[in-house]
C-alpha positions as CSV (number, residue, x, y, z in Angstrom):
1,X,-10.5,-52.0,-31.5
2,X,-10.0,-48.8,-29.6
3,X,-11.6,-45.6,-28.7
4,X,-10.9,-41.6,-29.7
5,X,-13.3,-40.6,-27.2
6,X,-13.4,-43.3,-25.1
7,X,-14.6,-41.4,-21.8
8,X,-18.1,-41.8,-23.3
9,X,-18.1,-45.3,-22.4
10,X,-19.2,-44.4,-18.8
11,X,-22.5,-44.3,-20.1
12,X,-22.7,-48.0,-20.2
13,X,-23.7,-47.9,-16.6
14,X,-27.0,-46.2,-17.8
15,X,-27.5,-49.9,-18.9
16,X,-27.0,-52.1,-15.4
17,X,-29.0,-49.6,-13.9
18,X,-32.4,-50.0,-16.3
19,X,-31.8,-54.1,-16.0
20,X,-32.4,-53.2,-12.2
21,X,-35.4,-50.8,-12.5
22,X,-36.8,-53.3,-14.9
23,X,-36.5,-56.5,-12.5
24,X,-37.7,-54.2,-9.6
25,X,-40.4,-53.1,-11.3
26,X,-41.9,-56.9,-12.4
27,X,-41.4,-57.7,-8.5
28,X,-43.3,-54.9,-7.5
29,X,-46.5,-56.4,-9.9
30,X,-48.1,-59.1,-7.7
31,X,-50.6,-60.6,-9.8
32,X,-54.4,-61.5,-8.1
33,X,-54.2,-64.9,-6.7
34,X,-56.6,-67.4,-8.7
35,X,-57.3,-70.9,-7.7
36,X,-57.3,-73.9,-10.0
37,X,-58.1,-77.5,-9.3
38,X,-54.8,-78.7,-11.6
39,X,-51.8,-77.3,-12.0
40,X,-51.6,-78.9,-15.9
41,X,-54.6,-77.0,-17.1
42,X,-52.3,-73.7,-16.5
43,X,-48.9,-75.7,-18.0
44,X,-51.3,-76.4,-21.1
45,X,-53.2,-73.0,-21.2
46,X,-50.1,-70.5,-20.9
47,X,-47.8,-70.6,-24.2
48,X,-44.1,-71.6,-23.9
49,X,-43.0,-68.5,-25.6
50,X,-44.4,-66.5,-23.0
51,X,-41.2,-65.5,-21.0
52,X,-39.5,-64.8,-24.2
53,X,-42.1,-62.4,-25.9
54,X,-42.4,-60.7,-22.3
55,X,-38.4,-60.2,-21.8
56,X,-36.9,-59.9,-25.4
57,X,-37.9,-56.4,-26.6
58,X,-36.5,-54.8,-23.5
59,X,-33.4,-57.3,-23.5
60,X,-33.2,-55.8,-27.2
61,X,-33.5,-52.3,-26.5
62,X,-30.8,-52.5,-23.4
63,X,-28.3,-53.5,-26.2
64,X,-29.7,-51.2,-28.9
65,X,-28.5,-48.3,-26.0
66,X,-25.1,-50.1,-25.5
67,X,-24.5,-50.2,-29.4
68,X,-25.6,-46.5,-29.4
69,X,-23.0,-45.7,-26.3
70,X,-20.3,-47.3,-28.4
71,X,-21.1,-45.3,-31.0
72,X,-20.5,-42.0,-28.9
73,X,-17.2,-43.2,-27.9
74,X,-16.0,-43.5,-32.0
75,X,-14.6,-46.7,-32.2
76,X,-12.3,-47.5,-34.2
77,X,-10.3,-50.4,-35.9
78,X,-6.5,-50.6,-37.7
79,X,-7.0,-51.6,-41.2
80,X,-3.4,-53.3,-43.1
81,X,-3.6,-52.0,-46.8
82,X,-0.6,-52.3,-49.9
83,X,1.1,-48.8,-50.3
84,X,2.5,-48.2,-53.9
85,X,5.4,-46.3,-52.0
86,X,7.8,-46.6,-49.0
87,X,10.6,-45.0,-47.3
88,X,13.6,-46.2,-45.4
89,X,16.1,-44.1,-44.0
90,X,19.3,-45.4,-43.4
91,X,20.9,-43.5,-40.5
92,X,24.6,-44.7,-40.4
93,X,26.7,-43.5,-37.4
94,X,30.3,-42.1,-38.6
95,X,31.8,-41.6,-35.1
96,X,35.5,-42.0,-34.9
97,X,34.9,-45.4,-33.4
98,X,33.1,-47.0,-36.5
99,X,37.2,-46.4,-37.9
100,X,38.1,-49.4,-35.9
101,X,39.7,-52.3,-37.5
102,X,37.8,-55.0,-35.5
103,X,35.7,-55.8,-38.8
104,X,38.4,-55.9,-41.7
105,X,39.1,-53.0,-43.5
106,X,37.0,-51.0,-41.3
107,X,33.5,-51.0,-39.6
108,X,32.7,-47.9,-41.5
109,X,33.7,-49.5,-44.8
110,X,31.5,-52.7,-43.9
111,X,29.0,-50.7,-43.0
112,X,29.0,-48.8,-46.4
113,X,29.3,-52.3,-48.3
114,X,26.4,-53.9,-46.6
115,X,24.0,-50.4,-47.0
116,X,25.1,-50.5,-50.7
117,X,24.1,-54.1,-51.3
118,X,20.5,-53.2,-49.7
119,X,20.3,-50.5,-52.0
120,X,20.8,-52.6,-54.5
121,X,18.5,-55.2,-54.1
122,X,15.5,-52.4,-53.7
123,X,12.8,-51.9,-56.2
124,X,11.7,-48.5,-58.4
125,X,8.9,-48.2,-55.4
126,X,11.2,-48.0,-52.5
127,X,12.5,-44.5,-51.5
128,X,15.9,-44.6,-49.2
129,X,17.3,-42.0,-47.6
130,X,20.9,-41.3,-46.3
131,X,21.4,-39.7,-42.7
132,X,24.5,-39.5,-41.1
133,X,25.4,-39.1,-37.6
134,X,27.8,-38.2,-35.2
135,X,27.9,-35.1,-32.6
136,X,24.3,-34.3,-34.4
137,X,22.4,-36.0,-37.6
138,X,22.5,-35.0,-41.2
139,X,20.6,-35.7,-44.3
140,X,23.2,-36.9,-46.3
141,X,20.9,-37.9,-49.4
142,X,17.3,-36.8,-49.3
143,X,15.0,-40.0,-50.0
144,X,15.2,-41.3,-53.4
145,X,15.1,-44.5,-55.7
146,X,18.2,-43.4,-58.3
147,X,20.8,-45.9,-57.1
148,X,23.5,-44.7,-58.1
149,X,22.8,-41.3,-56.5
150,X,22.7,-43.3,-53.1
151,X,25.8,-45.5,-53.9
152,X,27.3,-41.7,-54.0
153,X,26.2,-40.7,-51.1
154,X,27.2,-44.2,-48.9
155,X,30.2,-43.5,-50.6
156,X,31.0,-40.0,-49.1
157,X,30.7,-40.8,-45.7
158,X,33.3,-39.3,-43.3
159,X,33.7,-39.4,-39.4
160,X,33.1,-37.0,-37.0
161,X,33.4,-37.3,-32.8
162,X,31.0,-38.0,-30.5
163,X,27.6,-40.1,-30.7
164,X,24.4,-38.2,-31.2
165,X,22.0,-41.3,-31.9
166,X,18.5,-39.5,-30.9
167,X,20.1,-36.9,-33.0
168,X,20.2,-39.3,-36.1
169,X,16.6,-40.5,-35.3
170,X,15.4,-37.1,-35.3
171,X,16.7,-36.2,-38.2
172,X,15.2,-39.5,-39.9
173,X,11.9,-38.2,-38.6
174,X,12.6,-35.1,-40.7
175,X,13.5,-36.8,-43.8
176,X,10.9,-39.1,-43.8
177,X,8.2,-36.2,-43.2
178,X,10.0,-34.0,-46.3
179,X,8.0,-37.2,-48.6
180,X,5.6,-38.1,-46.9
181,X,2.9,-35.1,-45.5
182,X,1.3,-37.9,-42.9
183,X,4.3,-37.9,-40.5
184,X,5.0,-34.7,-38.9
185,X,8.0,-33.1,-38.1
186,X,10.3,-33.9,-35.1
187,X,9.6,-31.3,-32.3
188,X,12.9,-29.9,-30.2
189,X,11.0,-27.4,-28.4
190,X,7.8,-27.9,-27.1
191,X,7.1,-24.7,-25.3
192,X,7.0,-23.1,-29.2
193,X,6.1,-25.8,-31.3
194,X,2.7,-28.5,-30.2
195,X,3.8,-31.9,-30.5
196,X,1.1,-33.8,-32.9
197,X,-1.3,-35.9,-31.9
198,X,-0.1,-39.6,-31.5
199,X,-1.5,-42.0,-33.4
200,X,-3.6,-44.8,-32.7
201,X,-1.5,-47.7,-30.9
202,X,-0.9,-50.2,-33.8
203,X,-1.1,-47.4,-37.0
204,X,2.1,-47.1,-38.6
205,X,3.7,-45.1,-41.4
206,X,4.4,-46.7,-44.4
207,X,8.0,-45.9,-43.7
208,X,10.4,-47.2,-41.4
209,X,14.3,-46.0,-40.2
210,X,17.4,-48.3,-39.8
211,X,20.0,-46.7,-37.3
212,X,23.3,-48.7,-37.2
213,X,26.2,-48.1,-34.4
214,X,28.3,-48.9,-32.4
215,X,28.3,-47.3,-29.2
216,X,26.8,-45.2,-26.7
217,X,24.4,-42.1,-27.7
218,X,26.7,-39.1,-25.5
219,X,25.6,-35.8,-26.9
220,X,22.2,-34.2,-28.4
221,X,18.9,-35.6,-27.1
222,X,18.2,-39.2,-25.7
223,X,17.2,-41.7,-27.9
224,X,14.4,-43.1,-25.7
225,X,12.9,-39.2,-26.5
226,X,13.7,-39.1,-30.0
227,X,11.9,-43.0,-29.8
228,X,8.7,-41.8,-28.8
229,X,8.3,-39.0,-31.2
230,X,8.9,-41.9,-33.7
231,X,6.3,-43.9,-32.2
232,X,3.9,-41.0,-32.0
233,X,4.2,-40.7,-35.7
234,X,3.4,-44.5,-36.4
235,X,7.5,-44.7,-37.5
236,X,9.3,-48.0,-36.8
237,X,12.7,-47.9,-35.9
238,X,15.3,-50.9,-36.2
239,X,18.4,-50.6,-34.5
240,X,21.4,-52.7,-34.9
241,X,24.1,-53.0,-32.8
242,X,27.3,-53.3,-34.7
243,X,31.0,-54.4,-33.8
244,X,33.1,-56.7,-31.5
245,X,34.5,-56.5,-27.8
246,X,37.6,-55.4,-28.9
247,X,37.7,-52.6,-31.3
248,X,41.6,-53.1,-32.4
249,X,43.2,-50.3,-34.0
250,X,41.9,-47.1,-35.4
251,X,42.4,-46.0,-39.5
252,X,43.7,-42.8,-39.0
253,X,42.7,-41.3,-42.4
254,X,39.1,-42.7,-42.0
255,X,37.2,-39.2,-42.7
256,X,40.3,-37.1,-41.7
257,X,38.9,-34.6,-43.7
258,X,36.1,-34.0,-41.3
259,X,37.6,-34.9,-38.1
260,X,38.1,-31.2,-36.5
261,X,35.5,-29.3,-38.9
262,X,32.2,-30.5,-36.3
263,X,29.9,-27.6,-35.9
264,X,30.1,-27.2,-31.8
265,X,33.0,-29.3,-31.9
266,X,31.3,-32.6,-32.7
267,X,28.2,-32.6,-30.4
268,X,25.2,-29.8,-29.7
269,X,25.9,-26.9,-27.2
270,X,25.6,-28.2,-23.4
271,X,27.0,-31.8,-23.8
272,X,25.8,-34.9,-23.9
273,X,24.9,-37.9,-21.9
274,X,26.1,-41.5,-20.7
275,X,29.5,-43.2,-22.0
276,X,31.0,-45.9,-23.6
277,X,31.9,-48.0,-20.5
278,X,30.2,-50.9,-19.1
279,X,28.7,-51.9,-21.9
280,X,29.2,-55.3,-23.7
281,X,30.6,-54.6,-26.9
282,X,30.5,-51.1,-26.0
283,X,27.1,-50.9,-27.1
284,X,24.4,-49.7,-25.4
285,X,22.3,-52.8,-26.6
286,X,19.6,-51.9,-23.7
287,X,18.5,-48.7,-25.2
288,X,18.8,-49.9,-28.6
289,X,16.0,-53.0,-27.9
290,X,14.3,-50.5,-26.3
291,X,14.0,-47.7,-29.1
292,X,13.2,-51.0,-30.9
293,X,10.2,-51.8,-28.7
294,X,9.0,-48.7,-28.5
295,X,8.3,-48.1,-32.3
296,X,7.3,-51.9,-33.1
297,X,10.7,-52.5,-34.7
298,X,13.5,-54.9,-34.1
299,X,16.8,-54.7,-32.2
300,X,19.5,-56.8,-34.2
301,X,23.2,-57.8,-33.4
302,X,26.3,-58.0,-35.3
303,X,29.4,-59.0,-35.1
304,X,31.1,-59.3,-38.3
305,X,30.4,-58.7,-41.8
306,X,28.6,-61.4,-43.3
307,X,26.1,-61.1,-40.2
308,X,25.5,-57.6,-40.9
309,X,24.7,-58.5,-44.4
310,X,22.5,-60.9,-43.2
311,X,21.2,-58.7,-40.7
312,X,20.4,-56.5,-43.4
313,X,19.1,-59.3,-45.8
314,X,16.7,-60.0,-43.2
315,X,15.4,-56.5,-43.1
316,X,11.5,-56.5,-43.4
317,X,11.1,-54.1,-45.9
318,X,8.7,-56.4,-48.1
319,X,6.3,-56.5,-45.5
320,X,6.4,-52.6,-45.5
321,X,2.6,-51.8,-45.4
322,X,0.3,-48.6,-44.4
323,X,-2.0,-48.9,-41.1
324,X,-4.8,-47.0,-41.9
325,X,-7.3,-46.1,-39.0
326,X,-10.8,-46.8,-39.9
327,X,-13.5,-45.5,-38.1
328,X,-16.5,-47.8,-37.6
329,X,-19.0,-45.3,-35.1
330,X,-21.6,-45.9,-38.3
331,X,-21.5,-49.6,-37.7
332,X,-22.4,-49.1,-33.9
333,X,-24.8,-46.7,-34.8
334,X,-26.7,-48.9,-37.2
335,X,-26.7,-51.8,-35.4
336,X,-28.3,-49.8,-32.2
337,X,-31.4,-48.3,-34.6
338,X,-31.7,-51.7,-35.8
339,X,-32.2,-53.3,-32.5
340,X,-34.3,-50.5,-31.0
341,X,-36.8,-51.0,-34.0
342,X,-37.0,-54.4,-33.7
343,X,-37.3,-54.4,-29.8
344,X,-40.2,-51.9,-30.5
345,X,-42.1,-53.8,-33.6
346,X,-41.9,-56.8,-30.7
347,X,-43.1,-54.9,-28.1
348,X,-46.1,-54.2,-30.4
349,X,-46.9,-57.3,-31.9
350,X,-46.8,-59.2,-28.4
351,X,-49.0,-56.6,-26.9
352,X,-51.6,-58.7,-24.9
353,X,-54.9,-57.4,-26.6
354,X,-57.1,-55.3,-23.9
């Protein structure tokens, strides 16, 4: 459980402070001394439920005000419901490197046989959409659940140069927000446009994005940033880092239709970011957990074809659910009216009589 207002909760010290004006006050009562020849005759006249009736109503009423403090700082809980419809965006990279023969034929041509066989095995409920990425993202198919209009689409993909995986992100952001009104749109400038209010830690979107590559993000914004826009929208992100150590040879007519036709020559005005070298596989598996972490999805690895099939086999897109955040203040507030009339119906009814 969590707060939206939780600097209210300061007024919890209201409630230490009247447990210590109450036990000041009772020492500061010094009853008149009496004398009695036994001390059993005062054991048998004073009733055992004395201390109890004298202490409970204002033990009561201390947590009647804590319940009502609560209350003030709107609590609230994250509540796991069925959705009759999800997303998934597949956001494929088609850098020149996916062209290398490492993976028979191709990586790219893995790649496109492995997203083709997800599509396959979706339902009628699941929507997927199609972005592809290079030196900046594109919405290669709109989210959808006509197969064969995403079979197309895998189908068309070509290569361009450069890496723009925050780019791709982004633009799954976008697609995903085109469906479904709850997720707001990515934000590139914030000095024009107010980011949205994140959402509660644990609330997520009923729709989720799968970026597969193999390299190093080196142009458009930083995934980490295109990450936490995801995460403030309650969008998981899986990541999965595809190919080998050694890339082999390159197809030279994967996409040549495209290669040499990138707006801004492949990349975003300004250039990029990072490279390809030092990294195992030359992946940059360390931002790609992270981006992972970040949104509450999973970083996976693969190295061949059959485990990127069963990388995406393993996809958890049946446990795709909506995170609604309930609001429980009422709850809080009735339990603190409840306790403050039973503390004062006590205090009556154990009145001593004058």
């Amino acid at each position: 459980m969590s707060m939206l207002w939780p600097g209210f909760l300061v007024a919890l010290a209201i409630v230490p402070a009247l447990v210590a004006a109450y036990v000041w006050t009772l020492r500061r009562r010094r009853p008149a001394g009496i004398r009695y020849s036994s001390l059993g005759l005062i054991r048998e006249a004073a009733p055992r439920s004395s201390w109890i009736r004298r202490h409970l109503p204002f033990a009561l009423l201390c947590l009647a005000l804590a319940s009502m403090v609560v209350a003030l700082g709107r609590p609230i809980t994250i509540a796991t419901v069925p959705t009759g419809q999800a997303t998934v965006i597949l956001a494929i990279d088609v850098s020149r490197s996916m062209c290398s023969t490492d993976i028979a034929p191709s990586r790219l041509e893995v790649a496109e046989q492995a997203a083709s066989s997800f599509i396959s095995r979706q339902g009628s409920n699941r929507q997927i959409g199609i972005v592809a990425f290079a030196g900046f993202g594109e919405v290669i198919q709109a989210p959808t659940n006509d197969q064969e209009v995403l079979l197309d689409a895998v189908r068309s993909l070509t290569t361009g140069r450069r890496t723009a995986i925050g780019s791709g992100i982004l633009t799954s952001i976008d697609a995903i927000a085109e469906v479904d009104k709850s997720v707001a749109k990515s934000v590139t400038d914030t000095s024009t446009t107010v980011p949205p209010e994140p959402v509660p830690k644990g609330a997520y979107a009923p729709d989720i994005i799968v970026v597969l590559t193999d390299g190093v993000s080196n142009t458009g914004p930083r995934p980490v940033d295109a990450a936490q826009q995801a995460a403030d929208r309650g969008v998981r992100v899986y990541t999965i880092g595809f190919g080998t150590a050694n890339p082999g040879n390159s197809l030279p007519a994967c996409g040549a239709q495209y290669i040499g036709n990138e707006p801004f020559g492949g990349g975003f005005p300004g250039g990029g970011f990072g490279g390809g070298g030092g990294f195992r596989r030359g992946i940059d598996e360390a931002t790609l957990k992270q981006v992972a972490a970040m949104t509450g999805g999973e970083y996976y690895a693969a190295e061949s074809a059959d485990q990127l099939q069963a990388v995406f086999d393993g996809l958890p897109t049946y446990l795709i659910l909506k995170h609604e955040v309930v609001e429980v203040t009422v709850v809080f507030a009735a339990v603190g009216v409840l306790l403050a009339g039973l503390a004062l119906l006590l205090g009556q009814a154990w009145r001593p009589m004058p």
